[in-house]
ROTOR-94041 format. One record per residue (C-alpha): x, y, z; residue number from 1. Coordinates in Angstrom, 3 decimals, decimal comma. Example, Ala and Ser with C-alpha at 12.3 -4.5 7.8 and 13.67 -1.06 7.14 Angstrom:
+----------+----------+----------+-----+
!       px !       py !       pz !   n !
+----------+----------+----------+-----+
!   12,300 !   -4,500 !    7,800 !   1 !
!   13,670 !   -1,060 !    7,140 !   2 !
+----------+----------+----------+-----+
***
This chain:
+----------+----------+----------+-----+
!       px !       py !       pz !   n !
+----------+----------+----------+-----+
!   93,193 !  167,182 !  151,164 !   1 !
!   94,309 !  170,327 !  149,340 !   2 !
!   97,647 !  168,777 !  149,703 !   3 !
!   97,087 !  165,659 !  148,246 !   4 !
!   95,228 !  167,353 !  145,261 !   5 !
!   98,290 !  169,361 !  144,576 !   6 !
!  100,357 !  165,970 !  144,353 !   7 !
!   98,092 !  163,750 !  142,336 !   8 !
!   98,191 !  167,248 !  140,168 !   9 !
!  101,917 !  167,024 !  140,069 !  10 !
!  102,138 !  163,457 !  139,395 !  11 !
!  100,123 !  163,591 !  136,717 !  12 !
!  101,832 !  166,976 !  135,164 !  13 !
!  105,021 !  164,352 !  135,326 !  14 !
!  103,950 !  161,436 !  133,695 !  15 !
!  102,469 !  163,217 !  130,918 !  16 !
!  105,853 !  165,445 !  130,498 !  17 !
!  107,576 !  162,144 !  130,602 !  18 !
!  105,436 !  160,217 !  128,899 !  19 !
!  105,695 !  162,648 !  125,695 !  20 !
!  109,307 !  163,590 !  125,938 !  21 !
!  109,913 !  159,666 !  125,954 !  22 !
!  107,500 !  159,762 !  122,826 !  23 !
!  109,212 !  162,421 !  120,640 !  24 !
!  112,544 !  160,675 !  121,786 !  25 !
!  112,024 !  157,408 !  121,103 !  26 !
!  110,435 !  158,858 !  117,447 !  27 !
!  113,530 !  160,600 !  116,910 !  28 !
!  115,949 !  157,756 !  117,656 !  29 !
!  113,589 !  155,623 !  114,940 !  30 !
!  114,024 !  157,870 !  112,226 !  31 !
!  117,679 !  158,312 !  113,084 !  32 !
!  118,148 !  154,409 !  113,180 !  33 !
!  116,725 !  154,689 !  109,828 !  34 !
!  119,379 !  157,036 !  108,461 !  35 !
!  122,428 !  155,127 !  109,966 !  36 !
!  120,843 !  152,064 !  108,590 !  37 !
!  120,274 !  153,804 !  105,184 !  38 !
!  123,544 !  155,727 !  105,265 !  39 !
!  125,451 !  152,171 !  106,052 !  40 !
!  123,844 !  150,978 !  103,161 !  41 !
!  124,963 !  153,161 !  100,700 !  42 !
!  128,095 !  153,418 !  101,850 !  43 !
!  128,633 !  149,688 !  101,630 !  44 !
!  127,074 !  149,384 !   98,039 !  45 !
!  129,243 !  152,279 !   97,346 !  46 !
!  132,058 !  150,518 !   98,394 !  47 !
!  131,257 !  147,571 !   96,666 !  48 !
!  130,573 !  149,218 !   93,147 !  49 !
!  133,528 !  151,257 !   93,404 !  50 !
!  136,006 !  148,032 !   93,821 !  51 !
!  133,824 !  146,811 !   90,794 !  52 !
!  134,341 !  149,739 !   88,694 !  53 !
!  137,889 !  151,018 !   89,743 !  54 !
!  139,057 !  146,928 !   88,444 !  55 !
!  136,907 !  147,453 !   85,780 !  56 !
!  137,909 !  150,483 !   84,157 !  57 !
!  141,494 !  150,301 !   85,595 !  58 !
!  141,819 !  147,030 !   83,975 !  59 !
!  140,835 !  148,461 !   80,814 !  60 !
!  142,627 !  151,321 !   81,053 !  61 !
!  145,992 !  149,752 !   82,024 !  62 !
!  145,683 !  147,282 !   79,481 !  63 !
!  145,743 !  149,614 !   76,515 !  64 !
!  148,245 !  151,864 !   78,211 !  65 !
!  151,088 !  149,129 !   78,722 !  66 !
!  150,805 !  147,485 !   75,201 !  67 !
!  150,931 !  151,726 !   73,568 !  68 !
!  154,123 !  151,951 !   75,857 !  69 !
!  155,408 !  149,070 !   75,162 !  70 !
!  154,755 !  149,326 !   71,273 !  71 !
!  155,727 !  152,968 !   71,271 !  72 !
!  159,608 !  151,824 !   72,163 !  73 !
!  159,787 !  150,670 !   68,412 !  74 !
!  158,251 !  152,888 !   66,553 !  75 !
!  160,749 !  154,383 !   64,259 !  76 !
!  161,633 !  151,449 !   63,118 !  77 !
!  159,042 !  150,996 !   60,434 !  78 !
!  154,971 !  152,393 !   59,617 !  79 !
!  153,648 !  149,444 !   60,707 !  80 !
!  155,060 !  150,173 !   64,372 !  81 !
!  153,951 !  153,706 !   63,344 !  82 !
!  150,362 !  152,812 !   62,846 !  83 !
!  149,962 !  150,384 !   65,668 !  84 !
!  151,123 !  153,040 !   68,002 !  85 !
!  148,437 !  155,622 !   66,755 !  86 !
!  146,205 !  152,595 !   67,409 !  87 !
!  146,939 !  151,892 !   70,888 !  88 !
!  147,281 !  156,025 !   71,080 !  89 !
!  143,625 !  155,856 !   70,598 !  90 !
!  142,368 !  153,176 !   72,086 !  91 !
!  144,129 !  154,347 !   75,421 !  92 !
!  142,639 !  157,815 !   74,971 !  93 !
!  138,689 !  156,067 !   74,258 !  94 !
!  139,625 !  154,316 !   78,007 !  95 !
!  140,648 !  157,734 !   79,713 !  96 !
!  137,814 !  159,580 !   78,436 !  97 !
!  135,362 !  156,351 !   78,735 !  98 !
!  136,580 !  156,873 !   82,423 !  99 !
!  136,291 !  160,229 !   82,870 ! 100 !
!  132,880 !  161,049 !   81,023 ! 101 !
!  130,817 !  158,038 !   81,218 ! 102 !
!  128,478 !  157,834 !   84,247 ! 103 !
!  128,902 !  154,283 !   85,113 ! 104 !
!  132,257 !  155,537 !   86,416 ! 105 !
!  131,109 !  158,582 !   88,441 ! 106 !
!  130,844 !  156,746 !   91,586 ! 107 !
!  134,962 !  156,022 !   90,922 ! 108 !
!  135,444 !  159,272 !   89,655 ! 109 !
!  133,340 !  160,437 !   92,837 ! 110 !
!  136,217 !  159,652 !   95,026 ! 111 !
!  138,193 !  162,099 !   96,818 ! 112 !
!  140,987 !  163,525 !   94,140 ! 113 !
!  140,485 !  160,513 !   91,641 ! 114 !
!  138,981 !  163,006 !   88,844 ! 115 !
!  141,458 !  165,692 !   89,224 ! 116 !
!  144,294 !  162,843 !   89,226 ! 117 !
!  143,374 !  161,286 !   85,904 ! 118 !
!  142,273 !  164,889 !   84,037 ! 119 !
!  145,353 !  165,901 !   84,628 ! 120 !
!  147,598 !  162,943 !   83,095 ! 121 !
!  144,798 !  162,957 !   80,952 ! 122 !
!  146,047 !  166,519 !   79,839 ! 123 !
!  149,641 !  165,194 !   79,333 ! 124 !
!  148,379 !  162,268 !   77,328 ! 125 !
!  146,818 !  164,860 !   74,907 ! 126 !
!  149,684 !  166,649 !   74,966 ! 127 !
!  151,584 !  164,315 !   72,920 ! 128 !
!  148,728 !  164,101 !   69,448 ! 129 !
!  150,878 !  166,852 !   67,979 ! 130 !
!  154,133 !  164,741 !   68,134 ! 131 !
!  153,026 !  161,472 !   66,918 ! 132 !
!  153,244 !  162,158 !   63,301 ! 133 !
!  157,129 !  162,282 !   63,874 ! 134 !
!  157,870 !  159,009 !   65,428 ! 135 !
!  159,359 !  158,162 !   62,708 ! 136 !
!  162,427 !  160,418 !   63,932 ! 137 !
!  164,149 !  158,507 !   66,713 ! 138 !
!  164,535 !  161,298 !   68,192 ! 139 !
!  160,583 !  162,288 !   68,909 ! 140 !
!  160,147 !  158,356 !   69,466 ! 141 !
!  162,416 !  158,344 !   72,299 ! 142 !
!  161,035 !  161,303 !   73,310 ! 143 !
!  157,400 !  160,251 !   72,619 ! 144 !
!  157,770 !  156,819 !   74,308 ! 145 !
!  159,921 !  158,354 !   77,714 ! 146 !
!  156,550 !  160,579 !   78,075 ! 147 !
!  154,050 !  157,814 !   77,691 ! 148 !
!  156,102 !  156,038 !   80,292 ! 149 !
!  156,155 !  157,942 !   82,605 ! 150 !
!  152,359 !  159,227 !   82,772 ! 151 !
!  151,992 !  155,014 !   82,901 ! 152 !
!  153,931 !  154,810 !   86,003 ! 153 !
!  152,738 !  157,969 !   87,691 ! 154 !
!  149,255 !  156,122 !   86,943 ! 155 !
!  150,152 !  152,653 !   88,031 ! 156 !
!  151,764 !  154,140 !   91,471 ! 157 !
!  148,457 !  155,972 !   91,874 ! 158 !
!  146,610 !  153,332 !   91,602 ! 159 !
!  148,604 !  151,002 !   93,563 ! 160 !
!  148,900 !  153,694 !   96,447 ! 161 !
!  144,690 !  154,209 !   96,302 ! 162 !
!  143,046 !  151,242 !   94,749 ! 163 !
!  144,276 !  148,032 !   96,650 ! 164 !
!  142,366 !  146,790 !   99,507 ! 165 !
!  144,936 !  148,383 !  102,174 ! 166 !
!  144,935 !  152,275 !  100,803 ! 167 !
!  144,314 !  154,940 !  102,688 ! 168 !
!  141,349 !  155,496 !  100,382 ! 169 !
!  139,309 !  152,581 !  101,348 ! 170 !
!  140,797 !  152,516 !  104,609 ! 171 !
!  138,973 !  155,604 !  105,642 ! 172 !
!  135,723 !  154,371 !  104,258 ! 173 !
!  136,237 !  151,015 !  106,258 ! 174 !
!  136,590 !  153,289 !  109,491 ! 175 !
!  133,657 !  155,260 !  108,521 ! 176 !
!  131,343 !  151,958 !  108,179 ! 177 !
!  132,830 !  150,948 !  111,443 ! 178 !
!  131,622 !  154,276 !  112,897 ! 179 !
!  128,397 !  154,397 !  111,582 ! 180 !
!  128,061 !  151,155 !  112,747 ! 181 !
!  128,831 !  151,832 !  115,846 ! 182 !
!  126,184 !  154,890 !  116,155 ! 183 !
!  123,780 !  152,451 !  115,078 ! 184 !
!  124,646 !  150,326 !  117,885 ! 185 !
!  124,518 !  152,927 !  120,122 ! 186 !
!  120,979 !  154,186 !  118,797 ! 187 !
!  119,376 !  151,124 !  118,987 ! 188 !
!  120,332 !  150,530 !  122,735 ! 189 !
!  118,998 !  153,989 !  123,756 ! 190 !
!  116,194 !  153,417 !  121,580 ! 191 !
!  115,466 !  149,919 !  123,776 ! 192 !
!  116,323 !  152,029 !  127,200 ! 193 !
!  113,645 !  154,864 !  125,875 ! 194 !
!  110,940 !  151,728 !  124,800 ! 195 !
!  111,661 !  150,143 !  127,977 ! 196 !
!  111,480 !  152,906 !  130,663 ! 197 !
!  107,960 !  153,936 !  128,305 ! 198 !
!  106,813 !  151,365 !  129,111 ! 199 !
!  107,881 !  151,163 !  132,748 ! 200 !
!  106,037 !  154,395 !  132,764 ! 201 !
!  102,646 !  152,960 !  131,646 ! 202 !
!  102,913 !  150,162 !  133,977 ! 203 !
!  103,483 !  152,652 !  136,900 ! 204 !
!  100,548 !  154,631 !  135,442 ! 205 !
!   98,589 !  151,814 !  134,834 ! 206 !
!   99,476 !  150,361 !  139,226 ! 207 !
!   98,692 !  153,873 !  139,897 ! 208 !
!   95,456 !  154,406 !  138,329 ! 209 !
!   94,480 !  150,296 !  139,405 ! 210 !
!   95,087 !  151,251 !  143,367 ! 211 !
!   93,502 !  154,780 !  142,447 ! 212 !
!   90,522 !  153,200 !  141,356 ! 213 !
!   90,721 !  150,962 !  144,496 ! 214 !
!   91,335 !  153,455 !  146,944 ! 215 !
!   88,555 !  155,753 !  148,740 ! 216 !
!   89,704 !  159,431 !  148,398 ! 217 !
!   88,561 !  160,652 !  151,807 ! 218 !
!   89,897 !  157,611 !  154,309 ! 219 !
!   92,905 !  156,373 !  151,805 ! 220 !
!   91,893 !  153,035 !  152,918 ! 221 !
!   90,520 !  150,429 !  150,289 ! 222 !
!   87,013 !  150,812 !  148,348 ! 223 !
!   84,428 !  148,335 !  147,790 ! 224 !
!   85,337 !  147,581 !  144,289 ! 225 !
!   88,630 !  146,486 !  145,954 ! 226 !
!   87,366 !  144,530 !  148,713 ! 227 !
!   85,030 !  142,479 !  146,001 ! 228 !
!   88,928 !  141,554 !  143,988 ! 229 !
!   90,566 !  140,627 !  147,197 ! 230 !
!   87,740 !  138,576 !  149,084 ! 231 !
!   87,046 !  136,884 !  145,394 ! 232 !
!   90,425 !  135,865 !  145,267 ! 233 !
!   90,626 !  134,184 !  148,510 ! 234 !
!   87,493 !  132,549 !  147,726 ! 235 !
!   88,917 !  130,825 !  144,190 ! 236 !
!   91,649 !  129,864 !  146,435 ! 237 !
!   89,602 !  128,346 !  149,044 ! 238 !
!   91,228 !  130,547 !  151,843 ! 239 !
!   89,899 !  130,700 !  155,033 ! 240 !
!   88,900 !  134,421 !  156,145 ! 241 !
!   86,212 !  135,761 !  158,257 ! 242 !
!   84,334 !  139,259 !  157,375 ! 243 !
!   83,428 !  141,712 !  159,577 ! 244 !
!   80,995 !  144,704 !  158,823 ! 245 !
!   81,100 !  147,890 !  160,509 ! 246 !
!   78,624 !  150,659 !  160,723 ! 247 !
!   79,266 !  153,570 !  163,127 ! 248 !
!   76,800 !  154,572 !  165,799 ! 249 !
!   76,546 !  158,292 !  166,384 ! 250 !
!   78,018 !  159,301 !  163,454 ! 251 !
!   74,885 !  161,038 !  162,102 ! 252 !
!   74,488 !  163,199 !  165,171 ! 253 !
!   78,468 !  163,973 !  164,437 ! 254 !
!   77,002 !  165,505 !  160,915 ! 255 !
!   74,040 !  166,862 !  162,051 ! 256 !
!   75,721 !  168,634 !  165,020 ! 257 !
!   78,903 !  169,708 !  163,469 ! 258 !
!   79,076 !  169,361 !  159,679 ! 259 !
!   80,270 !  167,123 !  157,278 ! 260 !
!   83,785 !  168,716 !  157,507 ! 261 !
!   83,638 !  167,074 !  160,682 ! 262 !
!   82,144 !  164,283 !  160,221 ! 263 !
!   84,872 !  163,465 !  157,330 ! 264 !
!   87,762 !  163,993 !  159,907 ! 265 !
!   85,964 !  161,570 !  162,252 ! 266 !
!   86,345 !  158,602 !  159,642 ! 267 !
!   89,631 !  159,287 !  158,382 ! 268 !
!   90,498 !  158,862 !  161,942 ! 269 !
!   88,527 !  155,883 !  162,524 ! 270 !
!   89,968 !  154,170 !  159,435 ! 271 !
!   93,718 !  154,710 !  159,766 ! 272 !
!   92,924 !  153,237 !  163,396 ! 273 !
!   91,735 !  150,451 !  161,759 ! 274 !
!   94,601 !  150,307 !  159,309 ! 275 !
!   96,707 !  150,336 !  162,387 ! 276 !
!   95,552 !  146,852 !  163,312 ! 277 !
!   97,133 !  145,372 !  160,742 ! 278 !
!   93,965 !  143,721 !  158,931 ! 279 !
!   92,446 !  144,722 !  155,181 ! 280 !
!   90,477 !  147,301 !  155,914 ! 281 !
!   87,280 !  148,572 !  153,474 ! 282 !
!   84,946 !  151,779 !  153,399 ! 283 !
!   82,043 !  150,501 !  151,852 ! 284 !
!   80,245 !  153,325 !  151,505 ! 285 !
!   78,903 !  156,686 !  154,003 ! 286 !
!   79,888 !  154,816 !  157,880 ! 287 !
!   80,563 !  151,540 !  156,770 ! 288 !
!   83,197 !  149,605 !  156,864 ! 289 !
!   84,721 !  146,092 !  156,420 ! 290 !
!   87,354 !  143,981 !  157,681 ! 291 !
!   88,964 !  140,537 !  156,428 ! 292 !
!   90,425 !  138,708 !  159,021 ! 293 !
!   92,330 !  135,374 !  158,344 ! 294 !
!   91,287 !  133,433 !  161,066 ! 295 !
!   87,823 !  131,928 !  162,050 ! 296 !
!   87,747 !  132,539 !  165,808 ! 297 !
!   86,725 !  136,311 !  165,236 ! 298 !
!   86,591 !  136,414 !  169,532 ! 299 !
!   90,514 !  138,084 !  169,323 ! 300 !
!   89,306 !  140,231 !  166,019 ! 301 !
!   86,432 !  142,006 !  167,532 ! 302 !
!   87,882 !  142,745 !  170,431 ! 303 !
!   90,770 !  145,009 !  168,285 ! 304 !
!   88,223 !  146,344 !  166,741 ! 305 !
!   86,420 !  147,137 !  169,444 ! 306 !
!   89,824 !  148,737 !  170,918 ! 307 !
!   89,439 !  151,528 !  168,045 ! 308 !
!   86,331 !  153,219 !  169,686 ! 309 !
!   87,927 !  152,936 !  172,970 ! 310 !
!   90,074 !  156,664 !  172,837 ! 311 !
!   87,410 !  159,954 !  171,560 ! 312 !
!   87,556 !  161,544 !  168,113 ! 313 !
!   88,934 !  164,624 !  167,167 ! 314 !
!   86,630 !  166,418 !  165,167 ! 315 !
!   88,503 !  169,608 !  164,895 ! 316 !
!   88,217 !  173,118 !  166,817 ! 317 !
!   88,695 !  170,881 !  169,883 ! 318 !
!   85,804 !  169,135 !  169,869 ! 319 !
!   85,844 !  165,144 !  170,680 ! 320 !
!   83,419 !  162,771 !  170,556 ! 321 !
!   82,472 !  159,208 !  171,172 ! 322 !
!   81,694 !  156,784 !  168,864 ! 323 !
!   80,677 !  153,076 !  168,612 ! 324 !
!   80,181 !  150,687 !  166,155 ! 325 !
!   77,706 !  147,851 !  165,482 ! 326 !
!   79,373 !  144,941 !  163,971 ! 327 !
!   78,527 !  141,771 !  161,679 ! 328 !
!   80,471 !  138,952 !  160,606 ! 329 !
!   80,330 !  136,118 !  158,402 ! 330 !
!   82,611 !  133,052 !  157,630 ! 331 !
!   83,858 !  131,720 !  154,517 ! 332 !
!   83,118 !  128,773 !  153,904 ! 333 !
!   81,019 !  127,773 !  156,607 ! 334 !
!   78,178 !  130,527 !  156,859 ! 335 !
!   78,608 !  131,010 !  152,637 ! 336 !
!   80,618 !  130,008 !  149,720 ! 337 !
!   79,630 !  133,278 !  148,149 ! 338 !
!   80,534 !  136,356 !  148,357 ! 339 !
!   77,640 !  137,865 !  147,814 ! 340 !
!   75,781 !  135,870 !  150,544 ! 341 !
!   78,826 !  136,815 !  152,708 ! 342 !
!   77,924 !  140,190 !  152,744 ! 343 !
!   74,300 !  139,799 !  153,570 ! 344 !
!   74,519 !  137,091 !  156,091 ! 345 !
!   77,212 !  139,964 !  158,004 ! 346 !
!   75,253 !  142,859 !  157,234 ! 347 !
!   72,114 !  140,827 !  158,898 ! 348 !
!   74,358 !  140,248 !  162,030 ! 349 !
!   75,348 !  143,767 !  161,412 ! 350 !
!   71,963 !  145,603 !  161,399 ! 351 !
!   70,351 !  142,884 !  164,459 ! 352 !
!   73,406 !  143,900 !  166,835 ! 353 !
!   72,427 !  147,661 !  166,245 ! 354 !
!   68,408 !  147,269 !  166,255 ! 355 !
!   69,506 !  145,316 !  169,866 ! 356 !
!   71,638 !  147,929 !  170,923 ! 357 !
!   68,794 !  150,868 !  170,120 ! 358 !
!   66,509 !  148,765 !  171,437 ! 359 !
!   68,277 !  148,948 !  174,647 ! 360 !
!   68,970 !  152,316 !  174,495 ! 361 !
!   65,217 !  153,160 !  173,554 ! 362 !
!   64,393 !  150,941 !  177,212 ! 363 !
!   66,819 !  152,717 !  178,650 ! 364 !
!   65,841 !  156,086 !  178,061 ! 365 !
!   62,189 !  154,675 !  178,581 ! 366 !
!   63,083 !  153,692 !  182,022 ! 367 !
+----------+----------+----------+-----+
***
């Protein structure tokens, strides 16, 4: 007994470990989904607004640039080349600082080395204010337009090298999505494995608990609250059974005499011999007990039963004894159709067979 205490102790220790680690796991995986899923997100939209804005603001950039380098080639050769370059000169420097300050472009300018890339030919653009006022001198126009054209290129090649669809740039962030995707993937099937084997828990706490409920603790053999669920669901099937109740003579003296200790160990003993015969076995309740046999020629079935009283009990502290047992039965469907009556037409039988049997003994000792 102590020992099966100690189990249904330990049992229950593990499914409530499990049960909340599986809990605060499956909580953890939820809120991670969540981040992947939110992290993917932005990442994407990131993605997608940085395209938007890098064509954008490249566009406008490169536009202005080309037509001040390409204007900038002539202008020495009169002021209206002169003042069209200072024009361009301008409009070229509203686009570098339109992309540099303005916070629609800070998800662009966000992107590794971009800013520091563009303030620095931004820097050489500036540079060249003091000398446009001499244009006019072929010499500072050459000089002037072989400067412009070559922060233009070293722009163009940086934008061709980070801002098409195969750069290195938004390769890594493709392979990043990919990864995060793949982590979401990856959560989401643990998280189903953790849901799954939760519940796989519950159900096995839920059998364990059902059989619990329908087992009696002292004999391990079923209860009457299981009997009624079995022998009711034979009966909405129409199955053919017959039911046999047992109550044990001499098992009072076995208390009186010896204890209840004893008297315990007498039907633990008489109820696994029971089991043994390979029929549902029930403790209804103190020394009774009932069987549900299939078949309705009970002759064969009593006389197992019968066979379990044959061999003496061990009580403990080597003590044996003898017991008997008075007997009932009753036959669905031809004694009842009830379950109920069932029970009371083979307790009846039950109770005349022992009345008879002190009755005899009571002549007996008479005599």
């Amino acid at each position: 007994m102590i020992r099966l205490k100690r189990k249904a102790i330990n049992f229950h220790s593990f499914l409530y470990s499990a049960k909340a680690l599986l809990l605060v796991l499956s909580v953890m995986l939820i809120f991670a989904n969540l981040h992947l899923l939110s992290s993917t997100k932005d990442l994407v939209k990131s993605y997608s607004e940085q395209q938007s804005q890098a064509r954008w603001f490249l566009f406008q950039l490169t536009k202005e640039f080309s037509e001040l380098n390409a204007v900038s080639q002539y202008s020495e050769k009169n002021d209206d080349y002169k003042q069209r370059v200072k024009l361009k000169y301008e409009l070229t420097w509203s686009r570098f600082d339109l992309l540099l300050n303005n916070r629609e472009a800070d998800t662009f300018t966000s992107l590794p080395g971009t800013r520091s890339f563009f303030h620095s030919i931004f820097d050489d653009f500036k540079s060249l204010e003091p000398k446009l006022d001499l244009i006019d001198n072929e010499y500072y126009a050459q000089e002037v337009s072989a400067s412009l054209t070559s922060i233009y290129l070293a722009m163009i090649q940086y934008v061709n090298n980070n801002f098409r669809m195969e750069s290195p740039l938004f390769k890594g962030q493709l392979e990043k999505t990919k990864v995060l995707n793949k982590l979401q993937i990856a959560m989401l099937l643990i998280l189903f494995f953790c849901f799954g084997l939760t519940s796989f828990i519950f159900h096995k706490e839920a059998r364990y608990h059902r059989k619990l409920s329908r087992t009696d603790s002292l004999t391990k053999v079923k209860n009457r609250l299981a009997m009624f669920h079995d022998l009711n669901t034979r009966i909405e099937r129409n199955q053919k059974f017959s039911l046999f109740m047992l109550d044990l003579d001499g098992f009072k003296q076995i208390n009186d005499n010896y204890g209840h200790q004893a008297g315990d160990r007498a039907l633990a003993q008489i109820a696994q011999r029971i089991s043994n015969l390979g029929l549902p076995c029930y403790r209804m309740g103190g020394d009774e007990f009932a069987i549900a046999a299939r078949s309705q020629n009970c002759e064969d079935d009593l006389a197992q039963i019968n066979s379990c009283f044959i061999e003496h009990v061990d009580i403990g502290e080597k003590q044996m004894v003898q017991l008997s047992t008075s007997i009932g039965v009753a036959h669905f469907p031809s004694d009842a159709k009830e379950l109920t009556q069932l029970i009371s037409i083979a307790d009846g039988n039950m109770y005349e067979m022992k009345f008879l049997r002190e009755g005899k003994l009571l002549s007996k000792n008479a005599c």
